[in-house]
N, C-alpha and C positions, 0 to 999 in steps of 0.2 A: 255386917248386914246393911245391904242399900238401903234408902228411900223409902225405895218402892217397897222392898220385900218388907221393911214394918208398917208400912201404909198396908197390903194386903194384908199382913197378921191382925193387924188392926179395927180391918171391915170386911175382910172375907170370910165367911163360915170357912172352920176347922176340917172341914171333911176329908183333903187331899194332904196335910200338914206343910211345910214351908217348900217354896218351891224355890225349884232348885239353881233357875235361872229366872229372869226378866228377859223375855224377847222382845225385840221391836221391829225386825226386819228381816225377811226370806226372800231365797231368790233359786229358785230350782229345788236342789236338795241340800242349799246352805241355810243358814239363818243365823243372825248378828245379836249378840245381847245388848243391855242397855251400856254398857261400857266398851264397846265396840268388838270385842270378840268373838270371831267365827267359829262355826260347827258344821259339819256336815252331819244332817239329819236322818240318822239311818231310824229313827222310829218312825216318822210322819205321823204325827199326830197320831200314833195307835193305830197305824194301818186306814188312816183318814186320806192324807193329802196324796192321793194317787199322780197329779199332776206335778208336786212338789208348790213352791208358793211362790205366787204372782206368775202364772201361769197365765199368757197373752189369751190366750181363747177363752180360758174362764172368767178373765177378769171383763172381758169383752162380751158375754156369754149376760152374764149378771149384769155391768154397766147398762147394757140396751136392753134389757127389759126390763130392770128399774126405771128407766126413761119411757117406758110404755106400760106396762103395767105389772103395781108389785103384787099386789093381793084383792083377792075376790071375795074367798071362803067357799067352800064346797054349796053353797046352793047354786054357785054357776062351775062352768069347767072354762079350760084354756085350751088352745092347739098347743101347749108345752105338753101340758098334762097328758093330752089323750095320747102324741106322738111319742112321750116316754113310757107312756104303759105300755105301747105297740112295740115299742123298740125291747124292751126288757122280756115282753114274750114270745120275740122274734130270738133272742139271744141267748134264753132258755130254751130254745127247740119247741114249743107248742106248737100244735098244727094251729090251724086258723079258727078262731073261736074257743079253743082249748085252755083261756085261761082268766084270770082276772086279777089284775090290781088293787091293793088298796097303800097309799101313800100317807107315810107318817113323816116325824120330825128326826128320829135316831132309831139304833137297832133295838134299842129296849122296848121304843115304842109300835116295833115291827113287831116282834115277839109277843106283846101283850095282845096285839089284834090276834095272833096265830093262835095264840091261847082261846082267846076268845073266838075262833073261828073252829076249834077242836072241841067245845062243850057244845056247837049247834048237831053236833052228829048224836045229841041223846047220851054220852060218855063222857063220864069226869079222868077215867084213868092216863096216866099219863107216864111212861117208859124214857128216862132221861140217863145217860151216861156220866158217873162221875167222875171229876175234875170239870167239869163242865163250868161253861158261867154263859148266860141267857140276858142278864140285865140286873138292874138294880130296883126299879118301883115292883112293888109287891106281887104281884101275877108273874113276872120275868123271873125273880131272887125267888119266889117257891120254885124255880126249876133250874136254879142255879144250886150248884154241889154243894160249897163251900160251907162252912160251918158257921166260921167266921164273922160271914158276910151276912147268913142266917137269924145266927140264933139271937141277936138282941132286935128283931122284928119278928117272932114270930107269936099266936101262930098265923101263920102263911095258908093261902089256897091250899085244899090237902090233897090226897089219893095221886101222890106221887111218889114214883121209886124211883131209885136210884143202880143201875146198875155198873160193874167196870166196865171202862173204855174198852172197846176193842173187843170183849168176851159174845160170842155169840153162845156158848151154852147158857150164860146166864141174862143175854135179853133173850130167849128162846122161854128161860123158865118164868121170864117177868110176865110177858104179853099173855094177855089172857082176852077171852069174850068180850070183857068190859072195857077193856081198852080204847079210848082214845085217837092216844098218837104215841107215838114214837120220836122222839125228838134227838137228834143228836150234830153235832159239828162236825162235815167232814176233815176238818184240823181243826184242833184247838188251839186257841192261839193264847188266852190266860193263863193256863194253863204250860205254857212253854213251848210249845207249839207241838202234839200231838195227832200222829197221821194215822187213821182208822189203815187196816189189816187191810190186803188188796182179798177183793171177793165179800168183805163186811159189808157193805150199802147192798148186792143185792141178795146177800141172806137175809140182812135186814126188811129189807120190801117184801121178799117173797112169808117172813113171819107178819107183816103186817098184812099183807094179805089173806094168809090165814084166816087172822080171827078178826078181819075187816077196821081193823085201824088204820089210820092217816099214817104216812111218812114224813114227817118235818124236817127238814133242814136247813139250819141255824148257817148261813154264808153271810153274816155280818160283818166277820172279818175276813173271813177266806174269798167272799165272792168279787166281782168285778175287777177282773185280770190280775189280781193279787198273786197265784200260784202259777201263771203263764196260762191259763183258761178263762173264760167268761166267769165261770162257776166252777169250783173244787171237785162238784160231783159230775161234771160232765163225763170224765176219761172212762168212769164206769159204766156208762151206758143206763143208769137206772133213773128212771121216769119218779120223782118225788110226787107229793098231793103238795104238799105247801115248802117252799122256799123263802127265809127272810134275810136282807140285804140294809144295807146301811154304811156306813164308813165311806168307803172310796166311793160310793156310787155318787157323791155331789161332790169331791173332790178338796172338802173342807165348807162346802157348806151343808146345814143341817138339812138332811133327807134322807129318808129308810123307807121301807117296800115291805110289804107280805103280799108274795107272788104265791095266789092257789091255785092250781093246775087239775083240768078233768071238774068229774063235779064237785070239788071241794071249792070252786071257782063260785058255786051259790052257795054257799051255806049262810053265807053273813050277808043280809037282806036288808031294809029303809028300816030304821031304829036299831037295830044290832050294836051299831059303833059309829063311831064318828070322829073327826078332828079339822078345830079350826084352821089350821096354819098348814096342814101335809097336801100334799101336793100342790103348795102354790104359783105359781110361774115363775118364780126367780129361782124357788129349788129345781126344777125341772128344767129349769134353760141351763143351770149351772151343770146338773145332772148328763142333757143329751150334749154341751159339751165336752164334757169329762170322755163320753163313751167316743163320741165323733175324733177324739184327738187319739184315742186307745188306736182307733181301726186307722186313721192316715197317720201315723208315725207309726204302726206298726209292732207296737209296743207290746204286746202278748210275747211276741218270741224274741223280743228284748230281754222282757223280764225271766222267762224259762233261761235264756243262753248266761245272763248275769247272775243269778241264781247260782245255777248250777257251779257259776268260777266260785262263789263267793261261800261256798256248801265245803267245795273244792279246798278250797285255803286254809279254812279255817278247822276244819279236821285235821290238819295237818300239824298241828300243837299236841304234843303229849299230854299236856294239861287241860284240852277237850277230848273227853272220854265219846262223843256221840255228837252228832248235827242230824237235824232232821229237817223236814219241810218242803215244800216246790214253789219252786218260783223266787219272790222276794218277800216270801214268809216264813222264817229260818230260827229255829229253835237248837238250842246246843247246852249240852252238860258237859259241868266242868269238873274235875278230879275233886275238887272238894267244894264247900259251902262257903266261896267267896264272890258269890254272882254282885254283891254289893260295892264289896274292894273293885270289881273288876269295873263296871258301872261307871263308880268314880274317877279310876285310872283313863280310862274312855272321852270320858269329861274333860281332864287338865289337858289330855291328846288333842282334841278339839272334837269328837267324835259323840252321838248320844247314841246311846243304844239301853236297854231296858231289862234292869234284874226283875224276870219277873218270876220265880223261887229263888230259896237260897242259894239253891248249885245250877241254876239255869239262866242264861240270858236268850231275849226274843231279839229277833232282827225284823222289821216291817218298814223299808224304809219307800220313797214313793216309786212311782213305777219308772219315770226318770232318770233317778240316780243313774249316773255315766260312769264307764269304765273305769275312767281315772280317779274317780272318785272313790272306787270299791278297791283299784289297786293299794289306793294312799290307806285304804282301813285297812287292808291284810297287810300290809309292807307295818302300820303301826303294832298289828295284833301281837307281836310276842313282844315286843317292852311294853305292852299295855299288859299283859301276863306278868311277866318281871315284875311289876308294881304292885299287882294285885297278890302274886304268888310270895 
C-alpha cells in the first residue's frame, strides 16, 4: 500500500472503498500513476473526460476566463452562460424559443431540478425503467432502480414505479392519468450499457402523450457525442419535454444541464429552484470548449467509425457472449461472472476499463482515444481473457 493510498484511507470517507490507483498525470487518453506507470484510459472518468486530459482548448478555455471572471452567482449571468444555453438548444434541434436551460454542478443535480420540474405539472407520478441509475442525493436515488443503493435511505420521495427496460406492454400498463413523467435512459450505461428496442422512445412519447405526461431523458452519460450523436435520442426522431446532460458536456469539469423543451421550458419559475455555483463562466467556457472541439475535429464520426472497430474486435472472443452500445459507449457480457478478474487482468496490461456487473464490463473511454490506441486494446484483449479466464 503507497503513501498515498493510507493517507486517503486515513481522511477520505469510506464511500468508494480503496482505490485502486493514485494518478498524477494525463495526457489524451493516457494517464501515469504516482510510480510512474501508464494506462490507457478507456473509462474517462465515467464517460466524463470527452476531450481526454490536458486537452489545449480546455485547458485554455478555463485558463482565460479564470483570468477574467470566475464566479458571479445567478443574480447576474455571463455571455458563457447565455451562449451555452443557445448552443445546447441549437444542438437539441429546438426551434427558436423552444426551450429553456437550467445549469447545475453534475448529472444528479440535473435530474433533481428535472424531478423538480415534473411536480410543477400538478403530478407526483413517476414511470422509470429498471436497472436504471438517475443519481445519488435523495430525489435522483428515489428514481434509481437499485436496491442496494436504495434501501439503507429510505424512505425516498414516493409514487414511483419501476418498470423493465425496454417492455413497452408494461410502461403502457404503468402510465396512467396521474402521471408525471416518464423517465428513462436512452442507454444505460450503470447498468452495462443497455440499448432501449429501436421504435421504444416513440412508443414511449406517443403513451405519454396519451395521458399528458412529460418525456424525460436521462443523456447524462450517453449525451454530448458519446454514442457518435449530440444526444442518444436523436437517430429516433422523437421530440422529448425534458433532456438531462452532464458528464462530457464540461469535459471534466463540473457542469450538468436540464434542457426542457415546448412548454415544459416554463414550468419551474423565480423561487422554484436555484443554485449557487451552476452555470458559472468557467463551467460554461470549459463547456462551449468541449462542444467547439467536438465540431472542428470532427469527432462525432470519429467516435461512430472507432466504435464500431472496437464493437467489432471484441465480439470476436468466444468468451464475450454479447457487445452492445454506439459509439464509445460499449457494453459486453462475458461467458461467466469474471467482470472483476477481467478488470484486474486489464490493469497489469496497462489498460482500465470497468466491471460494472459481475459478467459485464463498460467501455466509456474519451471521444479522442486514437486508433492505435484501440488497436493496442484489442491486440491485448485475449491474454487479458487468458488471465481472467
Amino acid at each position: 500500500m503507497s503513501t498515498f493510498q493510507e493517507r486517503y484511507a486515513a481522511s477520505v470517507m469510506n464511500t468508494f472503498g480503496p482505490p485502486k490507483l493514485v494518478l498524477v498525470k494525463g495526457e489524451g487518453a493516457h494517464v501515469w500513476d504516482v510510480d510512474g506507470n501508464e494506462y490507457v484510459d478507456l473509462l474517462g472518468g465515467i464517460a466524463v473526460n470527452a476531450l481526454g486530459h490536458g486537452h489545449p482548448a480546455l485547458v485554455e478555455a478555463v485558463s482565460a476566463q479564470l483570468q477574467t471572471l470566475g464566479h458571479v452567482s445567478n443574480f447576474f449571468t455571463t455571455p458563457q452562460q447565455v451562449e451555452l444555453a443557445e448552443k445546447l438548444l441549437e444542438l437539441i434541434g429546438a426551434d427558436a424559443g423552444g426551450g429553456k436551460v437550467f445549469f447545475t454542478n453534475s448529472g444528479t443535480e440535473a435530474n433533481e431540478a428535472a424531478f423538480k420540474l415534473t411536480r410543477r405539472t400538478g403530478r407526483t407520478h413517476v414511470v422509470v425503467a429498471e436497472q436504471s441509475f438517475h443519481g445519488r442525493t435523495m430525489g435522483a436515488l428515489a428514481l434509481t432502480s437499485k436496491e442496494a443503493y436504495r434501501a439503507p435511505f429510505e424512505p425516498l420521495p414516493g409514487d414511483v414505479t419501476f418498470v423493465p427496460f425496454g417492455d413497452v406492454d408494461a410502461l403502457a400498463a404503468a402510465v396512467t392519468d396521474r402521471t408525471a413523467a416518464i423517465l428513462l435512459e436512452p442507454i444505460q450505461g450503470e447498468a452495462g450499457v443497455n440499448v432501449l428496442p429501436d421504435g421504444f422512445l416513440a412508443t414511449a412519447r406517443a403513451i405519454a402523450d396519451e395521458h399528458g405526461a412529460l418525456l424525460w431523458l436521462d443523456e447524462v452519460q450517453s449525451g454530448m457525442g458519446r454514442t457518435g450523436e449530440w444526444f442518444a435520442h436523436l437517430p429516433s426522431g422523437v421530440t422529448p419535454d425534458v433532456v438531462t446532460v452532464a458528464k462530457g458536456l464540461g469535459g471534466g469539469f463540473p457542469i450538468g444541464a436540464c434542457i426542457a423543451l415546448g412548454p415544459a421550458g416554463e414550468l419551474l419559475q423565480p423561487g422554484n429552484h436555484g443554485t449557487t455555483f451552476g452555470g458559472n463562466p468557467v463551467a460554461c467556457a470549459a463547456a462551449l470548449a468541449v462542444i467547439r472541439t467536438i465540431e472542428e475535429q470532427d469527432l462525432l464520426e470519429h467516435v461512430s467509425v472507432l466504435g464500431q472497430k472496437l464493437r467489432d474486435g471484441l465480439v470476436a472472443d468466444p468468451r464475450v457472449t454479447e457487445v452492445r452500445g454506439e459509439g464509445l459507449l460499449i457494453g459486453l457480457d462475458l461467458a461467466e461472472e469474471r467482470s472483476a478478474e477481467v478488470a484486474a487482468a486489464a490493469l497489469k496490461s496497462g489498460f482500465i476499463i470497468n466491471n460494472a456487473t459481475p459478467q459485464r464490463i463498460r467501455l466509456a473511454p474519451p471521444l479522442v482515444l486514437t486508433d492505435d490506441d484501440a488497436k493496442a486494446f484489442l491486440a491485448a484483449w485475449p491474454a487479458i481473457l487468458d488471465e481472467a479466464f
